[in-house]
C-alpha positions as CSV (number, residue, x, y, z in Angstrom):
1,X,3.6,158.3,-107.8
2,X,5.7,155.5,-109.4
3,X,9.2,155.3,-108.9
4,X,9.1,156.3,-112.8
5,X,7.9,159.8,-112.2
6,X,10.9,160.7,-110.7
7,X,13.4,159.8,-114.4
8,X,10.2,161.5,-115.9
9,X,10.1,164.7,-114.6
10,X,13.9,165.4,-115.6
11,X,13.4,163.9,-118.8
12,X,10.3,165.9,-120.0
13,X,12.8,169.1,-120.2
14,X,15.3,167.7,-122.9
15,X,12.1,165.8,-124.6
16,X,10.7,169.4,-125.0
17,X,13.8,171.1,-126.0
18,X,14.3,168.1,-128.4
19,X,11.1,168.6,-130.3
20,X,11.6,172.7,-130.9
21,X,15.0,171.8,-131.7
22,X,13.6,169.7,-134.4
23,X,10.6,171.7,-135.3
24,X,12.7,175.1,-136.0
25,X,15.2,172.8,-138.2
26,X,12.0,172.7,-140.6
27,X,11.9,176.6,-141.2
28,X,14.1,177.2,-143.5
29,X,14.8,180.7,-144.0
30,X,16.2,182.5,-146.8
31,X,18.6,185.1,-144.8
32,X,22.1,185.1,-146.5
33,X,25.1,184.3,-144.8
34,X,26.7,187.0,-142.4
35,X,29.9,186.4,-142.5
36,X,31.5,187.9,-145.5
37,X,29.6,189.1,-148.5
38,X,30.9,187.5,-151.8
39,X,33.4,184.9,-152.8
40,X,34.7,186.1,-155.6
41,X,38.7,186.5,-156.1
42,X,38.6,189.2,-158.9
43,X,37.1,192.3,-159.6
44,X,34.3,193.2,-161.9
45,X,35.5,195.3,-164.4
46,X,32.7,194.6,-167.0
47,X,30.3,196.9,-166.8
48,X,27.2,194.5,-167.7
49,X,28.6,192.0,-165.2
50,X,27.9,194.6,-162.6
51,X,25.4,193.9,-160.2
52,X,25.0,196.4,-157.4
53,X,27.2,198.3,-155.9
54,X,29.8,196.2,-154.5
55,X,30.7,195.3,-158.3
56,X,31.4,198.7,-158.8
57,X,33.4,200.0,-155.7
58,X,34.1,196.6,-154.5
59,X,34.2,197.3,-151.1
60,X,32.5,195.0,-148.2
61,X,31.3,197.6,-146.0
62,X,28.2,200.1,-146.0
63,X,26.1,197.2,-146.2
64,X,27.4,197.0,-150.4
65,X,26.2,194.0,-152.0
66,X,24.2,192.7,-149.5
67,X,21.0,193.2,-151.3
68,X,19.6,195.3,-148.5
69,X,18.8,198.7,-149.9
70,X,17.4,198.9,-153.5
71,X,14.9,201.1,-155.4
72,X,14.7,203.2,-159.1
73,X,14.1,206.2,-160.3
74,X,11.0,205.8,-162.9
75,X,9.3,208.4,-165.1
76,X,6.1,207.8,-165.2
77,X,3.3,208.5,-167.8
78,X,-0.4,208.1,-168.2
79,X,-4.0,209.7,-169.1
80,X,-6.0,210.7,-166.3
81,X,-9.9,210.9,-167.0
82,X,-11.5,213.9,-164.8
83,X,-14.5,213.7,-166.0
84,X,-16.8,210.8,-167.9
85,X,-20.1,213.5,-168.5
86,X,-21.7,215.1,-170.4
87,X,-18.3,214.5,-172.5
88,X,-15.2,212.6,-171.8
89,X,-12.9,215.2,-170.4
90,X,-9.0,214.0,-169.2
91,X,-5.5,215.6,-168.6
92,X,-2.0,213.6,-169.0
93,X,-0.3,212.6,-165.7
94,X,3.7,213.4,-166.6
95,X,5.6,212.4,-163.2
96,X,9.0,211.3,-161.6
97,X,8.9,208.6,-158.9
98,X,11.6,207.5,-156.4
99,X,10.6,203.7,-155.1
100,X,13.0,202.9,-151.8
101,X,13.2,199.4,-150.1
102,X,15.1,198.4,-147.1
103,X,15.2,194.6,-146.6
104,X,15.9,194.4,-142.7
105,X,15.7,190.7,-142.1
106,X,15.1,187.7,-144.1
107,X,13.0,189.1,-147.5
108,X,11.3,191.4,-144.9
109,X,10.7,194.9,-145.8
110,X,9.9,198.4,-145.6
111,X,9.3,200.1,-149.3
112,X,8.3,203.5,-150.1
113,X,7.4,205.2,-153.6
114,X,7.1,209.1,-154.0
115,X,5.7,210.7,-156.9
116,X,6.6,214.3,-158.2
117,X,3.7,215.5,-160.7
118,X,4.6,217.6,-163.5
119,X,1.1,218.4,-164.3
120,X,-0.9,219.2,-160.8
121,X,-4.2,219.1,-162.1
122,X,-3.8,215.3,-163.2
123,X,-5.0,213.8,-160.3
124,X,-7.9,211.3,-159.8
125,X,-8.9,209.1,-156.5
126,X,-6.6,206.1,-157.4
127,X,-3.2,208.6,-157.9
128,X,-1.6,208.9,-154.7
129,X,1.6,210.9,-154.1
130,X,3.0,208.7,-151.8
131,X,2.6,204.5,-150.9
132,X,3.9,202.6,-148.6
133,X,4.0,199.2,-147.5
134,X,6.2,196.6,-144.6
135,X,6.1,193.1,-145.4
136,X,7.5,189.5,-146.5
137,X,8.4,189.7,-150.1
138,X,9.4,186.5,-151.2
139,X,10.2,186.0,-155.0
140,X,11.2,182.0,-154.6
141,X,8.0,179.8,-155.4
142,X,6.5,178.1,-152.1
143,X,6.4,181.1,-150.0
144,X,3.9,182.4,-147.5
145,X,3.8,186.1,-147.9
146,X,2.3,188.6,-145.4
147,X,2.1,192.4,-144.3
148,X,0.7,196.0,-145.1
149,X,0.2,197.8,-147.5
150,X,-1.2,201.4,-148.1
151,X,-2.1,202.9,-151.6
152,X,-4.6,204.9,-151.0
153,X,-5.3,208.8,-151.9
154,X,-2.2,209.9,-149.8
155,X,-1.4,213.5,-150.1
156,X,1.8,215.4,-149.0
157,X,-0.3,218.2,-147.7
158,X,-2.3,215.7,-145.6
159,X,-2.1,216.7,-141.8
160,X,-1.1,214.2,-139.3
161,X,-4.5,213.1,-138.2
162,X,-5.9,213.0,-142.2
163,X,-2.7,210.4,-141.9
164,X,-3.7,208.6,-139.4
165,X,-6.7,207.8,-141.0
166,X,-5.5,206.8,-144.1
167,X,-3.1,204.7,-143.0
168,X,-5.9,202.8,-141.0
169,X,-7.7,202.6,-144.6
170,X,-4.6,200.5,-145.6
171,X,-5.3,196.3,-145.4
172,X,-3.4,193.4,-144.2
173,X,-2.4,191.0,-147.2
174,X,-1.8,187.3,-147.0
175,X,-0.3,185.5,-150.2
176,X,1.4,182.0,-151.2
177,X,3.1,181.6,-154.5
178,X,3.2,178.6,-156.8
179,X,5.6,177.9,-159.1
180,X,5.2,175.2,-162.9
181,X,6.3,172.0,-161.5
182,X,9.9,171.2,-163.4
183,X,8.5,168.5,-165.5
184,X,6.2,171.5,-167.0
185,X,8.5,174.1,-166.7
186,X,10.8,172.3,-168.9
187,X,8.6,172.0,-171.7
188,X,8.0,176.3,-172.2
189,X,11.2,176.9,-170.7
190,X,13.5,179.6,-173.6
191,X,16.0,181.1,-171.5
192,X,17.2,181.6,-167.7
193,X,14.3,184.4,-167.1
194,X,12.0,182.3,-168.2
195,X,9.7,182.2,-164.9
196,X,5.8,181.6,-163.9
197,X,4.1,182.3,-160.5
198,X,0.6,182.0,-159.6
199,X,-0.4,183.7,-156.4
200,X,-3.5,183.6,-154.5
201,X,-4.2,186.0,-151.8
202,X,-6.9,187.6,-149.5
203,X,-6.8,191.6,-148.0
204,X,-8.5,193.6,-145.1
205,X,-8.6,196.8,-143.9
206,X,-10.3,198.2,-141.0
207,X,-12.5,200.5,-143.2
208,X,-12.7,202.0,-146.1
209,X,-13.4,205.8,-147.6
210,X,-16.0,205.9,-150.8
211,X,-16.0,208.4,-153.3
212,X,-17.7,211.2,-151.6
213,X,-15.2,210.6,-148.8
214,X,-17.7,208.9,-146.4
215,X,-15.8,206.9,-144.5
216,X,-17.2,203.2,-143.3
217,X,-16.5,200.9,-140.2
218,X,-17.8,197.5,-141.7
219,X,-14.4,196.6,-143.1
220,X,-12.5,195.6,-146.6
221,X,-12.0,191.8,-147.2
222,X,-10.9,191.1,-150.5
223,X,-9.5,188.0,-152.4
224,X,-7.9,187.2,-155.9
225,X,-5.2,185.9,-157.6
226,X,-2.6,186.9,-160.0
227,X,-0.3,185.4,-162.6
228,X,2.9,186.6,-164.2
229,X,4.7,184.7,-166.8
230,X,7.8,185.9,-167.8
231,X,8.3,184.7,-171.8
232,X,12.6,185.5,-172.3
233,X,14.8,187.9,-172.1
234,X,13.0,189.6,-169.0
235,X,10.1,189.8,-171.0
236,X,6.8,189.5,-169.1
237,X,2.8,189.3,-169.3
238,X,0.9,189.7,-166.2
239,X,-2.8,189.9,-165.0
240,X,-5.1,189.9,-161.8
241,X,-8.5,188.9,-160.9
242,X,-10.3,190.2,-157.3
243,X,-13.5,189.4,-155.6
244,X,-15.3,191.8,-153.3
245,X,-17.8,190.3,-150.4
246,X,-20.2,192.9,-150.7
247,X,-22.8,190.9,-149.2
248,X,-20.7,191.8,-145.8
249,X,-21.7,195.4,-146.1
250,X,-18.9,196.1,-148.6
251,X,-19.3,198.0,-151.5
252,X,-17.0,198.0,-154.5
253,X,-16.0,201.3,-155.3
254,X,-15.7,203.0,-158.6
255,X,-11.9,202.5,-158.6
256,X,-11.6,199.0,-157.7
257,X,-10.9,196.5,-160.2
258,X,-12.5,193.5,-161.2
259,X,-9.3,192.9,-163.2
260,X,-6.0,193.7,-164.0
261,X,-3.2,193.7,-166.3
262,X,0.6,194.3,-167.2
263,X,3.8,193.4,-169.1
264,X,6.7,194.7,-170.2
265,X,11.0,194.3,-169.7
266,X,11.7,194.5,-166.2
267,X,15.6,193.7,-164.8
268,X,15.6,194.0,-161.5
269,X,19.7,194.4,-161.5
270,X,21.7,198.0,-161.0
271,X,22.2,199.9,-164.0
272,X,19.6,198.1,-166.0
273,X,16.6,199.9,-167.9
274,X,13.2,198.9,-167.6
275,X,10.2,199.3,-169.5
276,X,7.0,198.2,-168.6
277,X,3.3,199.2,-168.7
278,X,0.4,198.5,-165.8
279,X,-3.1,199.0,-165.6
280,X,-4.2,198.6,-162.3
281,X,-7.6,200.4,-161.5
282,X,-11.3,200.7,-162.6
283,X,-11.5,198.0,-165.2
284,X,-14.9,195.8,-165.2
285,X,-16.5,192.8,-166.7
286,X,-18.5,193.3,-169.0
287,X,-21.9,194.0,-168.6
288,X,-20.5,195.1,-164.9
289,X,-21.8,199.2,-164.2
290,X,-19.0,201.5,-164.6
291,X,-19.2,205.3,-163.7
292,X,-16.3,205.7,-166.0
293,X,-17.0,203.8,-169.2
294,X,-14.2,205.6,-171.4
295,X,-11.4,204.3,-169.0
296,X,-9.2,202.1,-170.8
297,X,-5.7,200.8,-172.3
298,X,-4.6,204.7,-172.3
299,X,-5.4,204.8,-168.7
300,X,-2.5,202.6,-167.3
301,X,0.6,203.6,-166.5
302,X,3.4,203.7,-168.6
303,X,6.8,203.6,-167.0
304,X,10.9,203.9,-167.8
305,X,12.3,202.6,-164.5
306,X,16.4,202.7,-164.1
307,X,17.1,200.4,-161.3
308,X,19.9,200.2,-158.7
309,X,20.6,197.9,-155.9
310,X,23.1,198.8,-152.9
């Protein structure tokens, strides 16, 4: 050993804690501040100013205005199709939902939607009573995405083991968002809302449950991508496309999508109405076999949301 080795061996510490230093300086994170909540000096008083909470009792405790609890209340409304044979038969799904989310760290979160259905006997495989999902939601362009998410045929009546199953029926997503670069986005730009993200993303679950409830082993992998454009004034058109590898045992069922589609006025701020209309399930190409050919525009989800943010 050279009489180098010696410096060496206490310098390889600080080299080390140089380089992480330096590497976590590169993740930047999008976690507010924690040491005070706002820097305003006056009061809210205009209603349509209002925010959250916070503008309205103007209080920094109970976690007001940090952004960390939100959700809406949301009537919901849409045909359900029963039956496709020998005749088209269908009943009208009327339903109140409650959609909770708890960001616990960075834009981390747990989120929960619960349906009450006005009319029981609209129910199909794709209509759950209950989702829920823990992930990164990040809104901001640039940014990795990841979690789970579980929208399957959930039931309140469902024991703890018919739970336990679904929830392993759930997938794993991974997403990244783009954003128009701003010599583009100048150019279609109307208002402050004016927004586009593109998002590509792939999904997996463990195993899946076909429509005469056999359940398979071989796994879910899915990918797609979807694009939402908002045009002004909160005003937005969205759409998804989604691939299924089949060829790895997988078999699309009759609910999944080969595409879908959305738009509406959504503002995401307390106190605000939204309306907005999503169709989600069933639709196929073309040409593609479809066990229920009369599904259609009717068939999507129609929704007045009132939104509220702690």
């Amino acid at each position: 050993m050279t009489k180098a080795a010696p410096k060496l061996k206490y310098l390889v510490p600080f080299i080390i804690l140089f380089c992480v230093g330096t590497l976590s300086a590169q993740i930047i994170q999008d976690e507010a501040p924690k040491d005070r909540y706002y820097m305003r000096k006056a009061r809210v008083k205009n209603f349509w100013d209002m925010k959250d909470f916070r503008d309205v009792f103007y209080v920094d405790k109970f976690l007001l205005g940090r952004n960390r609890i939100s959700g809406n209340v949301t009537y919901n409304y849409q045909r359900v199709i029963m039956s496709d044979y020998p005749k088209l038969q269908a009943e009208h799904r009327s339903a109140l939902s409650l959609f909770l989310r708890y960001r616990f760290y960075e834009e981390i979160s747990i989120n929960t939607n619960f349906f009450y259905d006005f009319n029981k006997k609209a129910a199909a495989r794709w209509i759950s009573d209950y989702t829920y999902s823990i992930g990164r939601y990040n809104w901001r362009p640039y940014k990795l995405n990841f979690g789970y998410e579980n929208y399957q045929n959930n039931k309140y009546n469902d024991d703890f083991k018919t739970f336990l199953q679904k929830a392993s029926e759930g997938y794993f997503f991974l997403s990244y968002g783009y954003g128009l670069p701003q010599n583009v986005f100048k150019y279609i730009r109307i208002d402050s809302t004016t927004n586009f993200r593109f998002t590509p993303f792939v999904r997996w679950a463990f195993r899946y449950r076909d429509e005469k409830e056999v359940v398979h082993y071989e796994g879910k992998p899915t990918a797609g991508a979807s694009a939402r454009l908002t045009l002004f004034w909160n005003i937005y058109v969205e759409g998804a496309v989604y691939y299924y590898f089949n060829d790895v045992g997988y078999r699309q069922l009759p609910w999944d999508p080969d595409y879908s589609y959305g738009f509406g006025y959504f503002d995401w701020r307390s106190f605000r109405l939204s309306l907005t209309y999503g169709n989600w399930a069933v639709n196929r190409w073309p040409g593609k076999k479809n066990l229920f050919p009369n599904y259609g525009f009717l068939d999507g989800n129609f929704r007045l949301i009132a939104n509220w943010v702690w």
